[in-house]
Structures are given as structure tokens and as C-alpha cells.
C-alpha positions in Angstrom: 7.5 12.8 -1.2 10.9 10.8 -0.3 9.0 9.2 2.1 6.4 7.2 -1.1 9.6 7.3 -2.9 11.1 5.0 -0.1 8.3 2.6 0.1 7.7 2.5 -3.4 11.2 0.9 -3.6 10.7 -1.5 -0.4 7.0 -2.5 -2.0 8.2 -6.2 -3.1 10.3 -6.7 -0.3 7.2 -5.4 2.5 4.9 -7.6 0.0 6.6 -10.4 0.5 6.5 -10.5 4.5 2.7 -9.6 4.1 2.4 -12.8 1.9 4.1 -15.2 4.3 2.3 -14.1 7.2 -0.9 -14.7 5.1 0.0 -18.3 4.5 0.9 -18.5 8.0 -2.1 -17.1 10.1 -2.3 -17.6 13.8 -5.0 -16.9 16.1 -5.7 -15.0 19.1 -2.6 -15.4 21.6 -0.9 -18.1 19.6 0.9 -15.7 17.2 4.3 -17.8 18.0 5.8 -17.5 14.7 4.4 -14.4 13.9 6.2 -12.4 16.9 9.4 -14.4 16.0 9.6 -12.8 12.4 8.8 -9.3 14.0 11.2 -9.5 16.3 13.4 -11.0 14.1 13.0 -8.2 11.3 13.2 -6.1 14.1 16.5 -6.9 15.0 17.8 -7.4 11.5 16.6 -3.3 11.3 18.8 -2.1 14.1 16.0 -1.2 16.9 17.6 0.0 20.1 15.5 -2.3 22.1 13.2 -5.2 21.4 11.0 -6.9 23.6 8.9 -9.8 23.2 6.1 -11.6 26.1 3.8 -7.9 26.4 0.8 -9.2 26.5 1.4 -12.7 26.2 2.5 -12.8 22.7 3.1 -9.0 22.0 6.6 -7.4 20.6 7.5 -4.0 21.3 10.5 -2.3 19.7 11.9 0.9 20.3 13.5 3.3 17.5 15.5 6.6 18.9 15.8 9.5 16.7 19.1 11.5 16.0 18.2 13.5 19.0 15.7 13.3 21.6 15.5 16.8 22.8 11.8 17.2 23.2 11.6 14.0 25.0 8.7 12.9 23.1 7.9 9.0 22.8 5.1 8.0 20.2 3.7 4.3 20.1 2.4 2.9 16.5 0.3 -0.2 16.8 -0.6 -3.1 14.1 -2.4 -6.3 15.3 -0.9 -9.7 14.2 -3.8 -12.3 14.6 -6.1 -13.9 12.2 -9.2 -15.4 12.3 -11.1 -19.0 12.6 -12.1 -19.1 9.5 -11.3 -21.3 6.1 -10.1 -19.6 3.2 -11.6 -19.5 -0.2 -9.4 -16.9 -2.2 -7.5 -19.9 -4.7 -4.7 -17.7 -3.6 -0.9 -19.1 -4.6 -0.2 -17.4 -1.1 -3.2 -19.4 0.6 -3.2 -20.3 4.2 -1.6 -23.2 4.9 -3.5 -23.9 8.1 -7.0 -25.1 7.6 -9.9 -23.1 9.6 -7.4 -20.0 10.1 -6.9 -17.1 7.5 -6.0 -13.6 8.2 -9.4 -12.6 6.9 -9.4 -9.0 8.3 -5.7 -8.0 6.6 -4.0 -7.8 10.3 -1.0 -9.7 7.8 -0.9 -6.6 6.3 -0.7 -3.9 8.9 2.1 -5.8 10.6 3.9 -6.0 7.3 2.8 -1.7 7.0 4.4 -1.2 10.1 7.5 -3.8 9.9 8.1 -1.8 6.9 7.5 1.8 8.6 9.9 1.0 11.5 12.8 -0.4 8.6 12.5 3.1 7.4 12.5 5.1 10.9 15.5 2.6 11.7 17.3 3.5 8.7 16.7 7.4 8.6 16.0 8.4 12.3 14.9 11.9 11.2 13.2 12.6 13.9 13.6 14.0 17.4 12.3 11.7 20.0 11.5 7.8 20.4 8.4 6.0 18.4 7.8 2.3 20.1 6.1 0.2 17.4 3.5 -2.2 19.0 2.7 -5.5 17.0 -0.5 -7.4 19.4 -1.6 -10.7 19.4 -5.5 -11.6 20.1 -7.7 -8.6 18.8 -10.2 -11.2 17.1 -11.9 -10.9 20.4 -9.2 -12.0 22.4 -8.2 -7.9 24.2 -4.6 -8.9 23.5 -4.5 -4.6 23.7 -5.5 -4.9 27.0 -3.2 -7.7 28.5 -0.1 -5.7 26.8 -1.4 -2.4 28.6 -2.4 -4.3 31.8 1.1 -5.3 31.5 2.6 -1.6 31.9 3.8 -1.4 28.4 2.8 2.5 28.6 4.5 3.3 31.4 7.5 1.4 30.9 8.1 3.0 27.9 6.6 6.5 28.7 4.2 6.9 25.5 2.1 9.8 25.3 0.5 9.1 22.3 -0.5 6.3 20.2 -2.0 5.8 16.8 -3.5 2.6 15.1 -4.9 2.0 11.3 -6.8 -0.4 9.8 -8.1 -1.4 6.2 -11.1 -0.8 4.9 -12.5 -2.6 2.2 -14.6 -0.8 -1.3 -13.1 2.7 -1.0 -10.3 3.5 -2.9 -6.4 2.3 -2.2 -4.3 4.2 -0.4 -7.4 6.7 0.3 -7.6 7.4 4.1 -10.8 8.5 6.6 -10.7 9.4 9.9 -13.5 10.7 12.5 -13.2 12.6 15.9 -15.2 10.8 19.1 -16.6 7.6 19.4 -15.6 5.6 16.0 -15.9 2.1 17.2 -18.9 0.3 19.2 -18.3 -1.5 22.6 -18.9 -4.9 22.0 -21.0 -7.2 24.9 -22.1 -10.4 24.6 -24.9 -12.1 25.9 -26.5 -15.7 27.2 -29.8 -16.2 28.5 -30.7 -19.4 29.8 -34.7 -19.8 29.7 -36.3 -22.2 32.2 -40.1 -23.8 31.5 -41.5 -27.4 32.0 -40.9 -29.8 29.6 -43.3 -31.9 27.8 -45.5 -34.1 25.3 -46.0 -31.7 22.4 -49.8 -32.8 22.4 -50.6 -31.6 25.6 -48.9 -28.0 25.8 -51.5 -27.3 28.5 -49.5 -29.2 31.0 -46.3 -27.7 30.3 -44.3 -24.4 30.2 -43.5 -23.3 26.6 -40.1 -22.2 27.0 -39.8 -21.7 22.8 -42.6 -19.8 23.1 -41.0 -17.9 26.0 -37.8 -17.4 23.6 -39.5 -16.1 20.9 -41.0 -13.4 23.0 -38.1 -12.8 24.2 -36.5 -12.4 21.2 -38.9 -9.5 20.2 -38.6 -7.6 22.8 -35.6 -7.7 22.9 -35.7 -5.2 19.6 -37.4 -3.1 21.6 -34.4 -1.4 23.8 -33.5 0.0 20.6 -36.8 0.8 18.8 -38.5 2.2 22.5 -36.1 2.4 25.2 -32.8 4.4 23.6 -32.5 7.7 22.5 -33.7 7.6 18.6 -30.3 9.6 18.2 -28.3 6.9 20.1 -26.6 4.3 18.6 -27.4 0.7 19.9 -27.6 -2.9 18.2 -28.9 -5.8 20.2 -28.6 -9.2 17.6 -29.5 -12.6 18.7 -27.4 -14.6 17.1 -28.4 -18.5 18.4 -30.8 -20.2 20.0 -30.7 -23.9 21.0 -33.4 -25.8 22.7 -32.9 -28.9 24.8 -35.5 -30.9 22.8 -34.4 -32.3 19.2 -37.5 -34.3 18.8 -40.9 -33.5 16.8 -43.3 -34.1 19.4 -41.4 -32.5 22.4 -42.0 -29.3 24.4 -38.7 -28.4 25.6 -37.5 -27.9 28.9 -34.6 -25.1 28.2 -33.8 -22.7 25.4 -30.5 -21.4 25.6 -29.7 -17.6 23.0 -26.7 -15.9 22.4 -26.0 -12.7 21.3 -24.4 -9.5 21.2 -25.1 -5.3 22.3 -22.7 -2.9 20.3 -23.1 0.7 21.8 -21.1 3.9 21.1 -21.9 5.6 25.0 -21.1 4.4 28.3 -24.7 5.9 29.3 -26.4 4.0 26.2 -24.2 0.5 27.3 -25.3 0.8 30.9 -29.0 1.3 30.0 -28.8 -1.9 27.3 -27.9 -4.2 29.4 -30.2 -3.1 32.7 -32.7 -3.1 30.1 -31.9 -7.0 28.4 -31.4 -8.2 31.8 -35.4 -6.9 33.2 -36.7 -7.5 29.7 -35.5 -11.5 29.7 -36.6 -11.8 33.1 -40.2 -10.0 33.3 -41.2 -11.8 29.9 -40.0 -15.5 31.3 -42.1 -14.8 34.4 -45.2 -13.5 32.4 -45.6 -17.4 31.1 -44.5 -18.8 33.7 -40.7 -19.6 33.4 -37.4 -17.7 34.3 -34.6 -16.5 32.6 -30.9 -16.8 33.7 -29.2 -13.7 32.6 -25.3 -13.9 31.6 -23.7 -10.3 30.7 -20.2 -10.3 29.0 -18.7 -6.6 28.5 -16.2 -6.8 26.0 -14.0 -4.7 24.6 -14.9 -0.5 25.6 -16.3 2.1 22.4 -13.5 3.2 20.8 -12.8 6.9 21.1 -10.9 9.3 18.8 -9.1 12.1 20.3 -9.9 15.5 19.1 -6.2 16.5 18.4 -4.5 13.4 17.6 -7.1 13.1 15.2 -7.0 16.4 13.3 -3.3 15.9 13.2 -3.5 12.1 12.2 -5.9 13.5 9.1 -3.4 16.4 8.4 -0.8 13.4 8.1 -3.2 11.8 5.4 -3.9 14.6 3.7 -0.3 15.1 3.0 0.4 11.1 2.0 -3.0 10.7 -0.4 -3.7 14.6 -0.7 -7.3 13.9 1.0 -9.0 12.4 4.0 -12.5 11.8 3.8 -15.0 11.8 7.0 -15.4 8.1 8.2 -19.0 6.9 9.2 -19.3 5.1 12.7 -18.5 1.5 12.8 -21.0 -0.8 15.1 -17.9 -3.3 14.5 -15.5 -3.5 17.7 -11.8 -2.8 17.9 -9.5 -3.7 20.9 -7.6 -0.2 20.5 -9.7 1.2 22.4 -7.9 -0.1 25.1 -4.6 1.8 24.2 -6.9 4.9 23.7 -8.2 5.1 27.0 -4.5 5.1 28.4 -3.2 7.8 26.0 -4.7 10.3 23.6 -4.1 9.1 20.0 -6.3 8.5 16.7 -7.0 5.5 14.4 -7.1 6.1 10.9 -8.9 3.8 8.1 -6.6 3.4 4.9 -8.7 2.1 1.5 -8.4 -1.7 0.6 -9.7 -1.2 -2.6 -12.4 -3.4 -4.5 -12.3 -6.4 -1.7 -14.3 -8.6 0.2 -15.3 -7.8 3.4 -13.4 -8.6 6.3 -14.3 -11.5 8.1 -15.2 -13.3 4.4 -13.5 -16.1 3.6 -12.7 -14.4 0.5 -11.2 -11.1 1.7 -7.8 -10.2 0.6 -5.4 -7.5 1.7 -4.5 -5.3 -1.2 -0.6 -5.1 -1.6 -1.2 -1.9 -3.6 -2.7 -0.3 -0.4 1.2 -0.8 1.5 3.4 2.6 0.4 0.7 4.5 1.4 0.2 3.2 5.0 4.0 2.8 6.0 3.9 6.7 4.7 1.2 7.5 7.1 3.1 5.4 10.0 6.2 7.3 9.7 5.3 10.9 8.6 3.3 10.2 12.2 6.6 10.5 13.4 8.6 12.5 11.5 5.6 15.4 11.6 5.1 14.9 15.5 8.5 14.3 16.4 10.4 16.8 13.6 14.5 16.8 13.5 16.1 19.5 15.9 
């Protein structure tokens, strides 16, 4: 396929952006430099139009085809941000910024789609516009929200949009893809719990409020294990809890817990949290105490569209010659936000033999690039085909 053929060539030169933005990760909105190279490299392609300040940090550039009889405009999105974490690869292309590492590969989907739009640029063989989308803040920040919130859509007139993202132990350059809910919406929690301090010998006189957490805690499991549908999909994780007392012989006064609810329904979402909210507040008040309730909803279940997403598999198929089923991910992704705006699909591509993401020892796999900026712009040229 010219297309491979193409990115075989341009490997070194997309590997090498990927490598600088790994030893130069920024995080959440902060992705100064990293929107300065894209719009720089950008430019240095020949994009009609180039914008940068969507969504805070966000670049946009626009690429027209040959002709533009159809009138069709597609948007391709890669994230930019990395991650408050410090690395541990030994890399020779090591972040240079301590506690910050693009531990998720978001340095190499930018680089996959810099090097996409240098090829749509170059070729134009298509008939229509494609608007390639580079966000800041995905790492829980929505920066795919701010840049819709700030009419990118509209401005541009997209109709559809289509994302990717690497995915660790399955093959390189192998691609999966599901219909429907794919990603989990992603809430957060804090419960403050209220009891009556005191002298650890005399827990009579005082109002456990450990002991209070602790129940909490477990019945907290049970919205999933005896309130939800045993074919639904819900996670409820407490993830901290802090007293107020740091001494041996003290009965605190306050427990504070965090946590976190991924569902993949909006009926399943709505009944978690109406169900965390009664379940920290009736158990507090069976001993005695009360329970301050905190809800955070985060970023939405992220939802496949039926066509896109045949078509988006169709594309892979033709790139790696298959495309395997993906499983659901309870893990949360901000394009969920461009989703609910406009019908599109987000595809998986292998990483090979990594880390995780989010380990400090995760790597993006260079080997993995020719095949996603062949996916990004057969998107286009298969969508979008010459007149």
C-alpha cells in the first residue's frame, strides 16, 4: 500500500518528533511547548489554516483536498499531555522533567498524527477537508471538552471525528475496535465522616467514626454486588482514607475517603451515585455519626458509533489485514466528549510487549508508528475519496 510505503520512509523522521516530545512531557493544560512544535510542524507542512488557544492549549489545523465537491469535513484527534509521574525506563530519550513522563504514549499519537497530516499535506488525494485536533489535558483535565465548549465543531463544520489510542501486550500495528459503550464514565468521590472524638480507652464515650468508615467501606461494594444489574458494568474503588487522629491511643473525630465509580450507562451512573450517596449516609447515622457526601461526575462513557465504527474497522483491516473485537475498558477517556457532538469511532492500535500505561516504565513502541499514520489517513482518503 503507497500509503505504509510512505510512512515506512518518514519512520525516523516521525520517530524522532515522538522522542523529543517524550523527553519533554507536559501536563494537563500546560502543553506550551508541545502546541508550539505542532503548530510549528504544522506550518512547516503547508496547512491551509492553523489555529492555536482551542481549548486553552489545543491546535487545530486544517488540510483541503484537491477538490471539495462533497463538502465533507473530517476531524482526527491525538492528545498531547503526559502524566505526574517519574520515569523509570533508563531511556537515552528520558524525560527531562522530574515527576512528569508521557506514561500513556500521548507523545506518540501526536507524533502518528503530525506525521499523518505531513502526508495528507503533501498528497491531498482526497475530496473534502480533514481538521487534525492535537488536545491538551486528557489526564483528567477534559481538555476535549474546553476545545468543544469552545465551538471548535461548529467553526469548522466537522461531521465526523475519529481518535486512537495504544494499547499495550497485543501485537504492533494490530488494531481492535468495538461498537457502543467502549470507555467507562469516570466519577469521583469524597465522603467526609463525622463521629466524636476520643481517649482510645474509653470508646464508650465516643463515636467511632473508623469504625463508621470501615462500614462504609463494605457496603459500599455492595451497589455492585446487590444493587446493579449482574449484567451491568459498575466499579466503585475507594482509594484513601485519612483520619484526623495520628496518635495510638486516639478515637478520631473525622475520617475523610476518596474514591472513584466507572460505569458504562447513564441509567447504571445515575443509580451509583443515588445509591453511594444513601449508603454513606444511612450507615453514619446507624452509629451515630453523619456523612458529608461530595459527587464529582467526570468525564461521560465513551460511545462508539455504529457506522463510523464498522468503517473505522474496514480501514484497519485494510492497513494490518485484521481487526480484532476490543473488550470494554473501565478506564476513562476524554473523547467521549467529541463523540457526543459528532458520530465517529476510536480505534485501539497494538503497543507491543510494554508496560502498562500509567507505569513508570511504559514506553511507546516506535515500531507501532507506520501503521497508525496509515489508519489516520486512509480515514481520509477512504471517507473522503478523490473526485
Amino acid at each position: 500500500m503507497p500509503v505504509k510505503n510512505r510512512f515506512a520512509e518518514l519512520l525516523p523522521e516521525i520517530t524522532a518528533w515522538r522522542r523529543d516530545l517524550h523527553e519533554n512531557p507536559e501536563i494537563l493544560f500546560e502543553t506550551h511547548r508541545t502546541s508550539a512544535m505542532v503548530a510549528d510542524k504544522l506550518k512547516e507542512f503547508g496547512c491551509d489554516e492553523i489555529v492555536t488557544g482551542i481549548g486553552r492549549t489545543g491546535v487545530v489545523g486544517v488540510i483541503k483536498g484537491k477538490t471539495d465537491s462533497s463538502g465533507k469535513v473530517i476531524g482526527l484527534r491525538a492528545d498531547m499531555d503526559a502524566l505526574p509521574i517519574h520515569e523509570q525506563t533508563g531511556l537515552e530519550y528520558k524525560s527531562k522533567t522530574d515527576g512528569a513522563m508521557h506514561a500513556c504514549g500521548h507523545d506518540g499519537h501526536t507524533a502518528m498524527l503530525l506525521g499523518a497530516a505531513k502526508y495528507l499535506a503533501e498528497t491531498r488525494n482526497f475530496d473534502g477537508t480533514v481538521v487534525v485536533i492535537f488536545q491538551p489535558a486528557e489526564e483528567g483535565g477534559g481538555g476535549g471538552r474546553e476545545m468543544c465548549e469552545d465551538g471548535m465543531m461548529d467553526r469548522w463544520n466537522i461531521q465526523e471525528v475519529y481518535g486512537m489510542h495504544n494499547w499495550p501486550g497485543h501485537e504492533v500495528g494490530s488494531f481492535a475496535i468495538r461498537p457502543g459503550a467502549f470507555f467507562a464514565a469516570t466519577d469521583q468521590f469524597d465522603i467526609t465522616i463525622e463521629g466524636l472524638g476520643g481517649h482510645a480507652a474509653k470508646p464508650h464515650q465516643t463515636v467511632d467514626s473508623v469504625v463508621v468508615a470501615a462500614h462504609v467501606v463494605t457496603a459500599l461494594q455492595t451497589i455492585a454486588s446487590r444493587n446493579a444489574d449482574p449484567v451491568d458494568q459498575v466499579v466503585v474503588s475507594v482509594t484513601s482514607i485519612e483520619s484526623s487522629s495520628k496518635a495510638f491511643n486516639v478515637i478520631a473525630q473525622r475520617v475523610h475517603l476518596k474514591g472513584t465509580v466507572r460505569t458504562m450507562s447513564k441509567e447504571m451512573r445515575d443509580q451509583a451515585e443515588t445509591r453511594l450517596k444513601a449508603i454513606c449516609e444511612g450507615t453514619a447515622a446507624t452509629f451515630g455519626a453523619t456523612a458529608e457526601v461530595t459527587y464529582y461526575r467526570g468525564y461521560p462513557c465513551m460511545v462508539n458509533h455504529e457506522e463510523q465504527t464498522e468503517f473505522a474497522a474496514d480501514v484497519a483491516k485494510s492497513v494490518s489485514g485484521d481487526c480484532e473485537d476490543a473488550p470494554l475498558v473501565m478506564g476513562g477517556e476524554d473523547f467521549a466528549f467529541m463523540l457526543e457532538e459528532r458520530p465517529g469511532a476510536y480505534i485501539l492500535v497494538g503497543n507491543g510487549d510494554s508496560a502498562d500505561v500509567h507505569n513508570p516504565h511504559y514506553n511507546f513502541n516506535d515500531d507501532a508508528i507506520p501503521a497508525g499514520c496509515s489508519w489516520w489517513a486512509e480515514i481520509v482518503e477512504k471517507r473522503m475519496p478523490a473526485a
